[in-house]
TIVEX-393188 format. One record per residue: residue in three letters; x, y, z of N, C-alpha, C, O in turn; residue number from 0. Coordinates in steps of 0.1 Angstrom, whole numbers, plus 5000, padded with zeros to 4 digits. Layout:
N
("ALA",(X,Y,Z),(X,Y,Z),(X,Y,Z),(X,Y,Z),NUM)
...
***
This chain:
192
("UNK",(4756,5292,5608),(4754,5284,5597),(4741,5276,5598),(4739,5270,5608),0)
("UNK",(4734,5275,5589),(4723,5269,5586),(4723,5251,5582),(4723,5247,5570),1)
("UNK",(4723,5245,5592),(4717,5231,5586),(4710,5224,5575),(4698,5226,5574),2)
("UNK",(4717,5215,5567),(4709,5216,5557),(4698,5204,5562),(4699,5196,5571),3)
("UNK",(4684,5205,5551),(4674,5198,5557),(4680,5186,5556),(4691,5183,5551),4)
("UNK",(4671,5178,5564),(4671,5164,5568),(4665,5156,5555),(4667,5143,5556),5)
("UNK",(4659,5160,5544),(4654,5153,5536),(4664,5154,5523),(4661,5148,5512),6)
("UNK",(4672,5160,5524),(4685,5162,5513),(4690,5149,5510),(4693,5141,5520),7)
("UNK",(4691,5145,5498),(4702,5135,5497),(4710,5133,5485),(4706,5138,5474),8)
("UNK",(4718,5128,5485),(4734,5131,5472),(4727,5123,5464),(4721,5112,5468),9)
("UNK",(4729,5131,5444),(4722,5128,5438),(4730,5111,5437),(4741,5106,5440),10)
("UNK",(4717,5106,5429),(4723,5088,5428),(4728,5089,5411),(4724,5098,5404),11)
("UNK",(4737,5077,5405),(4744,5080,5393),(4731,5077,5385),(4723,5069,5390),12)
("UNK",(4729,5082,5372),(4719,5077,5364),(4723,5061,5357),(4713,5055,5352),13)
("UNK",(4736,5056,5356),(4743,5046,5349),(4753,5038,5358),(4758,5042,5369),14)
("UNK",(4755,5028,5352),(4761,5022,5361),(4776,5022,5352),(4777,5026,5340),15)
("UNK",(4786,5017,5359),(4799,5021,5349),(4799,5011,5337),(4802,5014,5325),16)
("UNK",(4796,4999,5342),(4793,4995,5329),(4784,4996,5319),(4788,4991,5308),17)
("UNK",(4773,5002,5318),(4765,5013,5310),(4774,5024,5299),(4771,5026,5287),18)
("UNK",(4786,5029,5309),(4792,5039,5304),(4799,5033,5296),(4800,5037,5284),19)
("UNK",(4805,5023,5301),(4817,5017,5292),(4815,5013,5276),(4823,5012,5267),20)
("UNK",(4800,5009,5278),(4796,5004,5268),(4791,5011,5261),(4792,5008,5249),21)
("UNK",(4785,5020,5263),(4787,5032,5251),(4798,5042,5246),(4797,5050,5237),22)
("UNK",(4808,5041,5252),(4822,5046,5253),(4828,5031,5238),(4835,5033,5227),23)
("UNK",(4823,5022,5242),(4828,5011,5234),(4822,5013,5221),(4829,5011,5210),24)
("UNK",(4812,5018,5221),(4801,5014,5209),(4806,5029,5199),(4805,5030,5187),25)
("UNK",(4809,5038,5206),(4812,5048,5199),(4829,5046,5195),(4833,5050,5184),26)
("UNK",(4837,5041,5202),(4852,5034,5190),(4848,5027,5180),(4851,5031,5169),27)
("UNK",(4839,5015,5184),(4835,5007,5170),(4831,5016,5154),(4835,5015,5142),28)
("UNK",(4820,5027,5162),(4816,5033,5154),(4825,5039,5145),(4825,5036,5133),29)
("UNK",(4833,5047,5150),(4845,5057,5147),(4856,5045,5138),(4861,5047,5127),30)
("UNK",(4857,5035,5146),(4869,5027,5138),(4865,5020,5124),(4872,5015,5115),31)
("UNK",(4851,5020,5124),(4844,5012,5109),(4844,5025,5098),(4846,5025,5086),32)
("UNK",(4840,5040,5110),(4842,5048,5101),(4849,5051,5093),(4845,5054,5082),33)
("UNK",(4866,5050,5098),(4873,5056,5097),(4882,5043,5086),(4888,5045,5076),34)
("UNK",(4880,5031,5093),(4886,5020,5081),(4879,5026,5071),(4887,5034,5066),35)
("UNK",(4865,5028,5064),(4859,5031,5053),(4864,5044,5041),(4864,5044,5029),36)
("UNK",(4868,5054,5055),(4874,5067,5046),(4888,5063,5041),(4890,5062,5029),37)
("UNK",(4896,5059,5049),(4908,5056,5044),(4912,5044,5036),(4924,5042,5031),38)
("UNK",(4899,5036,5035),(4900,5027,5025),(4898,5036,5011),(4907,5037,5002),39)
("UNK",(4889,5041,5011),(4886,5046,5000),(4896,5056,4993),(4895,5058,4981),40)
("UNK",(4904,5060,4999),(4914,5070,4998),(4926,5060,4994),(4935,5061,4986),41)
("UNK",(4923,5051,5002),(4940,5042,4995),(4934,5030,4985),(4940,5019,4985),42)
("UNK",(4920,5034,4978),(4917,5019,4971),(4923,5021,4955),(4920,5013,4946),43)
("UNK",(4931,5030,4952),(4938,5027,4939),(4950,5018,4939),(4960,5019,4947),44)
("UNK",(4948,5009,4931),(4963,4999,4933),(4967,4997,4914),(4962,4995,4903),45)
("UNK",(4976,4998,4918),(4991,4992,4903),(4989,4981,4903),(4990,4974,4913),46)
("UNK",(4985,4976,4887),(4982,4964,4882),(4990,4957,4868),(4991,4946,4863),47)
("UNK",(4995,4969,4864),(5003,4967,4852),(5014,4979,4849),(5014,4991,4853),48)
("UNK",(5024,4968,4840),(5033,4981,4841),(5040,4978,4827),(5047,4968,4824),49)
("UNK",(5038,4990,4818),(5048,4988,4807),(5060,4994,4807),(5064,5004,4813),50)
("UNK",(5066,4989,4799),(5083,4999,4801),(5087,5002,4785),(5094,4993,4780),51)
("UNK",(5083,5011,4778),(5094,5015,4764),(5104,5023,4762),(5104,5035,4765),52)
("UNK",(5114,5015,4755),(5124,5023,4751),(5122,5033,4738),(5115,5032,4728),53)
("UNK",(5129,5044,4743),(5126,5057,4731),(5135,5057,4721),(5133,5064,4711),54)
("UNK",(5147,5047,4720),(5159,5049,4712),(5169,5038,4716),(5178,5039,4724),55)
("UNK",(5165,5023,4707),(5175,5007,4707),(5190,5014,4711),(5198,5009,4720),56)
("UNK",(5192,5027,4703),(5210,5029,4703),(5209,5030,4715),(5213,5020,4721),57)
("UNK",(5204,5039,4724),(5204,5042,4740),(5204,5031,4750),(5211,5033,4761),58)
("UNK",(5195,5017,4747),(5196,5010,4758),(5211,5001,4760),(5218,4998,4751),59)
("UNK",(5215,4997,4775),(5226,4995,4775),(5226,4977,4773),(5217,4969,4777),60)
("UNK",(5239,4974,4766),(5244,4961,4765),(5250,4956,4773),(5259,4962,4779),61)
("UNK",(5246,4941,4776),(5259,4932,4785),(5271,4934,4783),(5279,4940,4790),62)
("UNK",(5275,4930,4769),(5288,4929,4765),(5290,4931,4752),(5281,4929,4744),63)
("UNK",(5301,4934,4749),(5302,4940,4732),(5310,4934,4723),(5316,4941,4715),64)
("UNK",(5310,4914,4724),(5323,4912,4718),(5316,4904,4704),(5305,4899,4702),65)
("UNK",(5328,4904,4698),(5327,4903,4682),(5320,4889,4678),(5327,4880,4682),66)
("UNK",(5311,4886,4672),(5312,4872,4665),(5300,4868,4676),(5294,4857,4675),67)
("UNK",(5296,4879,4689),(5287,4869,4696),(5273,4875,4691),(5272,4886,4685),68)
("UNK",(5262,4866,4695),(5247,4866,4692),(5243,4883,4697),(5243,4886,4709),69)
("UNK",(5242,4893,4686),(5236,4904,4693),(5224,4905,4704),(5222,4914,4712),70)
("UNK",(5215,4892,4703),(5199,4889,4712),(5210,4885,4727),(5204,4885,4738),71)
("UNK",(5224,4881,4726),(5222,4878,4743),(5234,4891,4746),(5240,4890,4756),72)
("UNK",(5235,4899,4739),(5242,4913,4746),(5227,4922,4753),(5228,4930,4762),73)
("UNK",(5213,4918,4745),(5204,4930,4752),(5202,4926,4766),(5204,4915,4770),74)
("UNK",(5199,4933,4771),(5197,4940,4785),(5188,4928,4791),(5183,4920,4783),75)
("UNK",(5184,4926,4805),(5177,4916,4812),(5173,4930,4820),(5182,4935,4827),76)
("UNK",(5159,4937,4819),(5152,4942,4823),(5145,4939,4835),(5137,4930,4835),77)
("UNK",(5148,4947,4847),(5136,4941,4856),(5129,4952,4865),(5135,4962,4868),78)
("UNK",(5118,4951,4869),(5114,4962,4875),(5116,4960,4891),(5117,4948,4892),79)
("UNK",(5116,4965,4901),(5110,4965,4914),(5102,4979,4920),(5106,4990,4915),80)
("UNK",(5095,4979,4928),(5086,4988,4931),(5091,4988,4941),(5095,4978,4946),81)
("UNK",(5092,5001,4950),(5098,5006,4962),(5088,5008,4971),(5081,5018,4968),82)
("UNK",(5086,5000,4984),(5073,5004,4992),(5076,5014,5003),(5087,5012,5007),83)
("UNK",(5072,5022,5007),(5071,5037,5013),(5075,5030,5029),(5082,5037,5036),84)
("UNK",(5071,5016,5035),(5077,5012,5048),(5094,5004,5043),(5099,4995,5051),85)
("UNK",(5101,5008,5032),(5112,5003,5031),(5111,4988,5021),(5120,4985,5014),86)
("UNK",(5099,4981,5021),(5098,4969,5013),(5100,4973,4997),(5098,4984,4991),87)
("UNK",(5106,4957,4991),(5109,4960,4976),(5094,4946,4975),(5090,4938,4983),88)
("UNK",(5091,4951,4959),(5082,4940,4954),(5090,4938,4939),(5089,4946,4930),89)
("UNK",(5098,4926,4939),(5102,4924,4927),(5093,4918,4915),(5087,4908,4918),90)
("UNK",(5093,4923,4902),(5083,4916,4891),(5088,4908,4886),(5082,4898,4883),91)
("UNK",(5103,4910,4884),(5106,4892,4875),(5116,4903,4863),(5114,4914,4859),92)
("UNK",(5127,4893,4861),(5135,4898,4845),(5128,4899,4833),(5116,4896,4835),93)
("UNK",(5130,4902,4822),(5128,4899,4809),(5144,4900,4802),(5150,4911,4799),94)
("UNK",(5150,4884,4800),(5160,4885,4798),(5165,4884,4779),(5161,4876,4770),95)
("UNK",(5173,4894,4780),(5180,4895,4766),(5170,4901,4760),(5165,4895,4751),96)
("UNK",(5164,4913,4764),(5154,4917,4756),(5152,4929,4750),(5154,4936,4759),97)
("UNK",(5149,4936,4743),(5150,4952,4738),(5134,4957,4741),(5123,4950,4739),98)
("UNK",(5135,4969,4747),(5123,4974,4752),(5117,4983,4738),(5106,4989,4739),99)
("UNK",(5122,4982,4730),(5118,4991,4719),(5103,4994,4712),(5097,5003,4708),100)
("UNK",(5102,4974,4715),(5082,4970,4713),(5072,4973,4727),(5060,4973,4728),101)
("UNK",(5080,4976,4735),(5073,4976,4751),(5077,4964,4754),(5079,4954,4746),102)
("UNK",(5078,4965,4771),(5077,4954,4776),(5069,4954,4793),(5073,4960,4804),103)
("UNK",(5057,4944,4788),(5050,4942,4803),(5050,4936,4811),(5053,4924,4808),104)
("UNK",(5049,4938,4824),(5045,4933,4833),(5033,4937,4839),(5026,4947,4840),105)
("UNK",(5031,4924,4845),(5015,4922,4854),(5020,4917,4869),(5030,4911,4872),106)
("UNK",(5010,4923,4877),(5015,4918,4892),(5005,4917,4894),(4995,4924,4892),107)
("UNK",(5006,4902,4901),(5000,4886,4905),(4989,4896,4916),(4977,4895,4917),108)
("UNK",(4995,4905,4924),(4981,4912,4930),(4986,4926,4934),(4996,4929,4940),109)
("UNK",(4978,4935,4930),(4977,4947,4931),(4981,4956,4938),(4972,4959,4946),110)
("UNK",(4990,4961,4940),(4993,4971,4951),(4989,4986,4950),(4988,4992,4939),111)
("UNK",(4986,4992,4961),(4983,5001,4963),(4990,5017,4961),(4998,5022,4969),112)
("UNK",(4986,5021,4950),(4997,5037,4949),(4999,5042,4967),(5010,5040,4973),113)
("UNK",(4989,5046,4973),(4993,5050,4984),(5007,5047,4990),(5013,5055,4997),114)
("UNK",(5010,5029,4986),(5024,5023,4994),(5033,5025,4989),(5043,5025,4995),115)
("UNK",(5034,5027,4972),(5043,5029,4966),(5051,5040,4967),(5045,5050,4963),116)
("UNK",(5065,5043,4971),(5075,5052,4971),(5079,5054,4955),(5079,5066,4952),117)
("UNK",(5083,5045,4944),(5087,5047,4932),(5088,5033,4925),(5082,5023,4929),118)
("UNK",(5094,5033,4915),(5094,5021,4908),(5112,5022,4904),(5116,5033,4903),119)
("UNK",(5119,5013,4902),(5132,5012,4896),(5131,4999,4885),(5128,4987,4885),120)
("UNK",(5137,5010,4874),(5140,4999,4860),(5156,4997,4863),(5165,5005,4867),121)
("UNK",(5158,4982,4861),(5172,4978,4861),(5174,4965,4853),(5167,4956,4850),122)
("UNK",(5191,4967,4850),(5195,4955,4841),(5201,4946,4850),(5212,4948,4856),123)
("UNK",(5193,4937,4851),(5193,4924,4861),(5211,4917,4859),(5212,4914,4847),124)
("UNK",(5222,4915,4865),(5234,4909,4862),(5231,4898,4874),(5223,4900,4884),125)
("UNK",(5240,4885,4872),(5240,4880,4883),(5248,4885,4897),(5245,4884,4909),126)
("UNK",(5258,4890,4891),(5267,4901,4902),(5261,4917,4903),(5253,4919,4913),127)
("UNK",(5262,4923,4899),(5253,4933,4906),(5247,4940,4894),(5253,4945,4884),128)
("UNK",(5234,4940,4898),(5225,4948,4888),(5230,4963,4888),(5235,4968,4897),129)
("UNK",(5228,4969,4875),(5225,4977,4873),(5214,4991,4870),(5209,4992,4859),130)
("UNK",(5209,4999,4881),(5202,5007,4877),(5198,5015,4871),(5203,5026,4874),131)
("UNK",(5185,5015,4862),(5186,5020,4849),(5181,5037,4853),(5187,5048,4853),132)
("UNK",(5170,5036,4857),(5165,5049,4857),(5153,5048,4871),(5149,5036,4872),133)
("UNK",(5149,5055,4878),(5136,5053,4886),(5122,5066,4885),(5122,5077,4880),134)
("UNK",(5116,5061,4889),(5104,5073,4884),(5094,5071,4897),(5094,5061,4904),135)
("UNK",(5084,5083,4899),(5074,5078,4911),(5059,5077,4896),(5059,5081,4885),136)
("UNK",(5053,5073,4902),(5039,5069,4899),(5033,5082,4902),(5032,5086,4914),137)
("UNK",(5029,5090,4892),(5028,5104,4896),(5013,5107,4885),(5004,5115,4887),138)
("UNK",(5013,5097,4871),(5002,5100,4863),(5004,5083,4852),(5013,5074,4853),139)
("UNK",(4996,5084,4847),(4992,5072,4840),(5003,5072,4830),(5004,5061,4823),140)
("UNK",(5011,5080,4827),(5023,5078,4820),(5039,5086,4820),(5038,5095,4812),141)
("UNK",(5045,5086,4822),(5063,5087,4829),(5071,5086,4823),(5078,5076,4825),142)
("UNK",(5074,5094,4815),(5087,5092,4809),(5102,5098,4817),(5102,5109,4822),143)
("UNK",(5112,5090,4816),(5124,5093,4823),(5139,5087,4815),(5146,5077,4814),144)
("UNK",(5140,5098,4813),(5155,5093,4804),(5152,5087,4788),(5147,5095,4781),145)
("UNK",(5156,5074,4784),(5153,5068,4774),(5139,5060,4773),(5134,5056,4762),146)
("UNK",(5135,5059,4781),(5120,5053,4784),(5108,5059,4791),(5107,5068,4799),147)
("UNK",(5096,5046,4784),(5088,5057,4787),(5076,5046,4798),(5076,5034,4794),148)
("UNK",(5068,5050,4808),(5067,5037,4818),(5053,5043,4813),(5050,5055,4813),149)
("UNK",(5043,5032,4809),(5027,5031,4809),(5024,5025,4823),(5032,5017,4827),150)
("UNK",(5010,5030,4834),(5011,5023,4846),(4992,5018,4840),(4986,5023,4831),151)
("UNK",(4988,5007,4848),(4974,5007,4844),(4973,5005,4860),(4982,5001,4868),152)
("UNK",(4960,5011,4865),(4956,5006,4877),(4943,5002,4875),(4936,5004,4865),153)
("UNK",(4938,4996,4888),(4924,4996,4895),(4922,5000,4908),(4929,5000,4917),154)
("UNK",(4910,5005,4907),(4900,5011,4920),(4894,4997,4927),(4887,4990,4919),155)
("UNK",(4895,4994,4938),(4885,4983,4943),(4891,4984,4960),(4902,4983,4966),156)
("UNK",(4881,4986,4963),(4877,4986,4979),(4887,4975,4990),(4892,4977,5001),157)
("UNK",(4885,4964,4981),(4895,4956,4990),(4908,4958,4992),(4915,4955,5002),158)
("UNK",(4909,4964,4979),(4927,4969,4980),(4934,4979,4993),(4944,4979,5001),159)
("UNK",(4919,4989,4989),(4921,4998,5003),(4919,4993,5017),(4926,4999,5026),160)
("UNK",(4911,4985,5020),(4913,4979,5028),(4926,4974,5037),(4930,4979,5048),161)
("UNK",(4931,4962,5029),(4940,4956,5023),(4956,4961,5035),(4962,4957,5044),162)
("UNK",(4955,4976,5022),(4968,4986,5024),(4962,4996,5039),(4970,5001,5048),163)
("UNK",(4948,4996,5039),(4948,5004,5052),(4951,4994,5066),(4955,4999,5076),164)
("UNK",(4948,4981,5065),(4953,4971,5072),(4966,4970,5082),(4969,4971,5094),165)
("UNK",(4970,4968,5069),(4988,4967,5071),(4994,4981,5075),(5006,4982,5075),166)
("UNK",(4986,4989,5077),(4994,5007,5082),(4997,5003,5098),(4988,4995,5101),167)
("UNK",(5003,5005,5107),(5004,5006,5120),(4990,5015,5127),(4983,5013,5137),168)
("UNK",(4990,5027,5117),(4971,5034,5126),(4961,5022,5122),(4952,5019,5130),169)
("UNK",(4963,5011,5106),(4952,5003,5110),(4956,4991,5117),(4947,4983,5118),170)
("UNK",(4965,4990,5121),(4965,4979,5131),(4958,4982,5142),(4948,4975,5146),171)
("UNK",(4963,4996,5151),(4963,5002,5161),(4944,5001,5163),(4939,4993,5171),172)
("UNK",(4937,5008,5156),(4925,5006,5152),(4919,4988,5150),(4907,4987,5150),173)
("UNK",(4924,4980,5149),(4916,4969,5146),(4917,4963,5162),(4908,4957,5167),174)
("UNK",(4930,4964,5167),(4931,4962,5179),(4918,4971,5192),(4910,4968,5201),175)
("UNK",(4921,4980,5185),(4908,4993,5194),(4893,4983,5194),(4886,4979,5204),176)
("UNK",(4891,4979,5178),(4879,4980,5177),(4883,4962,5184),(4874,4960,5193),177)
("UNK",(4890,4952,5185),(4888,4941,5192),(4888,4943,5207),(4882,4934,5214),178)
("UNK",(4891,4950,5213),(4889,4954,5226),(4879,4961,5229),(4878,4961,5242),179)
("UNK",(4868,4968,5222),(4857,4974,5225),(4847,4968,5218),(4837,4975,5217),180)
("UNK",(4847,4955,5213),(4840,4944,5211),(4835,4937,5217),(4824,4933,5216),181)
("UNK",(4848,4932,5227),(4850,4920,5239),(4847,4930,5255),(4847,4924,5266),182)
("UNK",(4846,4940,5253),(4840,4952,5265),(4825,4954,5261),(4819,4960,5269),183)
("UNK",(4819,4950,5251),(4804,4953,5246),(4803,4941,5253),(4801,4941,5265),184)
("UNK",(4806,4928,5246),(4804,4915,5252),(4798,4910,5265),(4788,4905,5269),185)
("UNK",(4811,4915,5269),(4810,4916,5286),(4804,4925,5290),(4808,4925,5301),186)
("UNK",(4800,4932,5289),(4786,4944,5298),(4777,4934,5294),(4774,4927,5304),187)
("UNK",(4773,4932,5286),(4758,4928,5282),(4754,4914,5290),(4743,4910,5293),188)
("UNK",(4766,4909,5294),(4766,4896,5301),(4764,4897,5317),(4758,4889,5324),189)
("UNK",(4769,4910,5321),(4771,4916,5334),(4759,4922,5337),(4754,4920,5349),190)
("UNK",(4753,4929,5331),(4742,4938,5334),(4721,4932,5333),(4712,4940,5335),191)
***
């Protein structure tokens, strides 16, 4: 066997580990701003309004049917809730004693995002147990189901997707990522 020369020596690292780390860091960041950006954009449609009409007064149902009383407090106490895809309800509020025949709207105080929405349920609000009327998903700008017919209005805005991509467990998971390869940029630059 042959000796190797005397002037050989094991190569030396070009980087030191914190070098590495820190471009290992800088490319999560990258990736996690990326990626909040795509999936914001993908989830920045949000539900802003919601109409509800009845197709047919005889069809919608009554409280009660007794003789001699005010027909305006037998109509229906309408209410919507929106069904969110992690199990949450977003309730809009009654409209009590009221006939859907003219439309009736609702606005929500802040926008939610179709992406989160599972469906919407119309129901006749009782204080003992509501009744539910009919449910529909958010599928086109207008829905008809059964005796009614659901107008949706939305908007497009960035913050919303944001917002909803936030609150996902991948964007938690990610905001966490990108605060720990933040505080690893940090610290190299302090170290080196």
């Amino acid at each position: 066997m042959a000796d190797e020369p005397m002037d050989h020596k094991p190569p030396t690292p070009t980087g030191s580990a914190w070098q590495v780390t820190k471009l290992i860091c800088c490319g999560v960041v990258s990736m996690s701003v990326l990626a909040c950006v795509i999936v914001a954009v993908i989830r920045s449609t949000g539900l802003t309004e919601v109409r509800v009409t009845a197709l047919s007064e005889e069809d919608e149902p009554r409280d009660h049917n007794i003789p001699l009383f005010k027909k305006s407090d037998a109509l229906p106490d309408y209410e919507i809730i929106i069904i969110l895809n992690q199990g949450g309800k977003v309730r809009l509020g009654a409209k009590p004693n009221t006939s859907a025949v003219n439309g009736l709207t609702w606005k929500l105080s802040k926008p939610v995002s179709l992406a989160e929405i599972s469906g919407l349920q119309l129901q006749d609000q009782d204080k003992l147990v509501s009744d539910a009327i009919t449910e529909v998903q958010v599928e086109s700008e207008s829905v008809t189901s059964g005796n009614y017919r659901f107008d949706f209005t939305t908007k497009r805005s960035f913050g919303i997707g944001i917002v909803s991509f936030l609150e996902t467990p991948v964007g938690m998971a990610i905001c966490g990522a990108f605060a720990i390869a933040v505080m690893l940029i940090i610290c190299s630059a302090f170290l080196i």
